[in-house]
N, C-alpha and C positions, 0 to 999 in steps of 0.2 A: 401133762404139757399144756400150762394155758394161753389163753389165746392172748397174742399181744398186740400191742396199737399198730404197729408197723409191718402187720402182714405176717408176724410167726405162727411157725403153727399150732393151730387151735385144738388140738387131739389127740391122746395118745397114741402111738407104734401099731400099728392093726394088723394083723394077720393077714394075708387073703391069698394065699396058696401053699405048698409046702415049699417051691424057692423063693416069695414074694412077699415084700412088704407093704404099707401102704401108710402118708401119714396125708391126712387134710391140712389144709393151709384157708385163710380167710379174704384171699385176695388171687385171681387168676397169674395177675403180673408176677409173685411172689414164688406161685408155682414153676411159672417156667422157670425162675432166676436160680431156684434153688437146684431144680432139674438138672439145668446148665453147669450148674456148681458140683454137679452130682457124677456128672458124667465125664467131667473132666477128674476126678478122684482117681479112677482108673480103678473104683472099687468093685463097682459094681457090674454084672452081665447084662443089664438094661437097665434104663431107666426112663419112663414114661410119664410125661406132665397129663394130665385135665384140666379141667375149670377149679378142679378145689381139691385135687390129690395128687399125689407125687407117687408113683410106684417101684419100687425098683426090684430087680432078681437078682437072688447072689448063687454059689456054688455049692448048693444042699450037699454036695460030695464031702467036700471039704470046709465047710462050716456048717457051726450049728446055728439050731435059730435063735437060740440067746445071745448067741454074739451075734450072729447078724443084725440081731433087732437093737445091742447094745451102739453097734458100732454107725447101725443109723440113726440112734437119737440123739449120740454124740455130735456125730454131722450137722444133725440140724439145728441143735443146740449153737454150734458155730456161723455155720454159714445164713441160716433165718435171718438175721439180724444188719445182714449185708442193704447195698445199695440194690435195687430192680434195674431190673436190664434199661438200660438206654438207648432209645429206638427215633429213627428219624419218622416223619411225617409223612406221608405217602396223600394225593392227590388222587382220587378216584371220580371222573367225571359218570354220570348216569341221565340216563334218558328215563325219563318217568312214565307212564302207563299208556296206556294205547297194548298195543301187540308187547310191546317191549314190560308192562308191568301191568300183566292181565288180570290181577286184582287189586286193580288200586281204585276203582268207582266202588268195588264192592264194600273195599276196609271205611273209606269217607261213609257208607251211609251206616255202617256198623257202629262207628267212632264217632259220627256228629261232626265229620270236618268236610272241609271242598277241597278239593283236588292238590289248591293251592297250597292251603293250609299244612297237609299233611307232607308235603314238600318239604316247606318253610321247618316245619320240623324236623325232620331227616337230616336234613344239611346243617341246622345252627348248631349240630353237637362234634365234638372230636370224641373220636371211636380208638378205640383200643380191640386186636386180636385177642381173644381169650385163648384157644386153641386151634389147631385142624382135627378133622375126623368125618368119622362119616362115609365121605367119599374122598379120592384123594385131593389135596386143595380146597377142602371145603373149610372155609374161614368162620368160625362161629364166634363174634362182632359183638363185645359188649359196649354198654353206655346209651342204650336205645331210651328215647324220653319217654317218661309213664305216659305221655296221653296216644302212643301210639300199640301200648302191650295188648296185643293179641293172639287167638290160640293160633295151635298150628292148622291145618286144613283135615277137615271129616275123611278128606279120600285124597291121599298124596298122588301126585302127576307121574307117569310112567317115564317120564323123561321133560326135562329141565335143559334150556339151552344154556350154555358155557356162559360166563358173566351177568347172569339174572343175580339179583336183588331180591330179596324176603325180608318180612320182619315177623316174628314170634316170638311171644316168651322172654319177653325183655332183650331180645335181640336182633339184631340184621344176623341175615344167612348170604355167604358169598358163594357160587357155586363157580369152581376155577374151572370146572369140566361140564362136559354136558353129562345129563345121568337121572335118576328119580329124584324127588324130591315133596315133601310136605309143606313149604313154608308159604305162604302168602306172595305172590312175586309183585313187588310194585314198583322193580325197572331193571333194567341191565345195560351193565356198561362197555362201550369197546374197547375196553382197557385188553390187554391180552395180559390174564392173570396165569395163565403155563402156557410156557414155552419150551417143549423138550430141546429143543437145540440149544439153550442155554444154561450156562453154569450153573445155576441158578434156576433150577426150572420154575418155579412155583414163586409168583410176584408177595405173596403174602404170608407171612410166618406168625407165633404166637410171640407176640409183644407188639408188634406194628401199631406204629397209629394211625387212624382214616381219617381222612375230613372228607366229606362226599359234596360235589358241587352239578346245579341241573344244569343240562344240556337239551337240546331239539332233535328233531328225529334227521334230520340234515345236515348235526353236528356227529350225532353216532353214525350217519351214513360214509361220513368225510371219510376219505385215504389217509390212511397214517401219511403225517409227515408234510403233509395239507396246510 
């Protein structure tokens, strides 16, 4: 199955358990459209997107794995080829370092930028969700500019406040919850990215697009609705 300009998948049919399949794809977007595609079939008993695999489980009982593997390459054979999900813009204001992104003097002297700089970067680019994981709500935010790719942290924090901001590894880390965490934090926003009382708990899904815009510590302090 070769890989094609428009995000099909790049791999043949994989194995990876005795109900579960697994195929890569060359584009995150791609992953979840297909996922989406996948799950509305009504064929499968799950189906799980990543950054670059699709997985799904079928009914080892009642099928075997040559048709299940026949009947998911047929699938993607078809649906690959489709349009990617279409997602609206999402507006994420962030307050930049101080308390709120307590390693952002440390990435400037790492990186060779000022405070500003590495700002000025963060914000010029639109961010696309690759997936959640992790933790629940944890947004892992692709489209980070090479002059800011750095590792994760030698010794991860025991606990990470709800709406901080990281970058690693060619990506921002959104953290929806408070919880541990590795990534470098260089702000956090008061956006409220979960909210169990609504429909809707989880402000971020895979395909959302970000744009991130800075704020002051007097803007993150404001009352909603302010």
């Amino acid at each position: 199955m070769p890989q094609g300009e428009d995000g099909r998948a790049d791999g043949p049919i994989q194995v990876c358990g005795d109900d579960t399949l697994g195929v890569a794809f060359d584009d995150p977007v791609m992953c979840q459209a297909v996922a989406a595609q996948l799950r509305q079939s009504g064929v499968w008993l799950e189906t799980v997107a990543g950054i670059d695999r699709v997985v799904v489980q079928f009914d080892a009982l009642t099928t075997s794995m040559d048709a299940a593997r026949s009947d998911l390459a047929a699938s993607v054979q078809k649906l690959s080829t489709r349009t990617a999900m279409q997602t609206s813009l999402i507006e994420i204001p962030v307050c930049y370092g101080g308390e709120f992104g307590p390693d952002l003097d440390a990435l400037c002297t790492t990186l060779g930028l000022s405070a500003e700089q590495l700002i000025e970067f963060h914000v010029a680019t639109e961010y696309r969700v690759d997936m959640l994981g992790f933790t629940p709500g944890f947004a892992y935010v692709g489209g980070l500019p090479d002059e800011l790719n750095v590792p994760r942290l030698a010794q991860p924090r025991l606990r990470v406040a709800a709406g901080s901001i990281g970058i690693a590894d060619g990506r921002s880390g959104l953290y929806a919850m408070p919880g541990p965490g590795g990534w470098p934090l260089i702000g956090r926003t008061p956006m409220r990215l979960f909210d169990p009382a609504a429909d809707q708990p989880f402000v971020l899904h895979a395909g959302t697009r970000i744009r991130f815009h800075a704020i002051d510590a007097d803007e993150f302090r404001q009352p909603v609705g302010q």
